[in-house]
N, C-alpha and C positions, 0 to 999 in steps of 0.2 A: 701838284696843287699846293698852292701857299694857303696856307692859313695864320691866323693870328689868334691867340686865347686871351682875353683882356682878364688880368685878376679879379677876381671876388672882391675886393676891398672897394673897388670901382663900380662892380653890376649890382655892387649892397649883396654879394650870396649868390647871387646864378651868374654863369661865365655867358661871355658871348664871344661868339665866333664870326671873322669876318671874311668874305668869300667872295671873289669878283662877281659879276652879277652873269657871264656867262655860265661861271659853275653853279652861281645857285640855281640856274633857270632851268639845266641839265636837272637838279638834285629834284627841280620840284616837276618837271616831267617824265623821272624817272617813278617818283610816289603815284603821280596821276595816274600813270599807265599799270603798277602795278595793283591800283583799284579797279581797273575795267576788269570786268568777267564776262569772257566771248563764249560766244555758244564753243567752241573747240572746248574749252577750258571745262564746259559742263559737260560734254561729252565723253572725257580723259575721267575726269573723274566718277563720271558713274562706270565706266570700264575697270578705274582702279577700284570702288566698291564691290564690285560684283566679283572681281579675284579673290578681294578680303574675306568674301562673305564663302566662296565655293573652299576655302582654305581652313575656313573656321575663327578667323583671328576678328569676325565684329562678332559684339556681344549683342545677343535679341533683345530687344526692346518690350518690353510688354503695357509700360506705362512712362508719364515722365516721369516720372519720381525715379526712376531707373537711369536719367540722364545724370544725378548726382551722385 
């Protein structure tokens, strides 16, 4: 992948990066799909909770004040 980093003197303080438009489209369906949450993904994870919890490694909850 080529990229380019244009100086700060030029973006006034934030750089920009330039990227053919097949990798950015890659870059922004790679973000999309890492937002979906599929039922599997809810499933994995209440399986990985209930390990944690049979292990002892989640802390009980009693209030939220206890999420801080």
């Amino acid at each position: 992948m080529a990229t380019v980093t244009i100086p700060k003197q030029i973006t006034k303080g934030e750089e920009l990066v330039v990227l053919t438009r097949k990798e950015y489209e890659k870059f922004l369906d790679a973000t999309v799909r890492e937002k979906e949450v599929s039922a599997a993904d809810m499933l994995r994870w209440s399986r990985e909770a209930k390990q944690l919890k049979k292990q002892g490694k989640l802390p009980v909850l009693r209030s939220l004040k206890d999420l801080r």
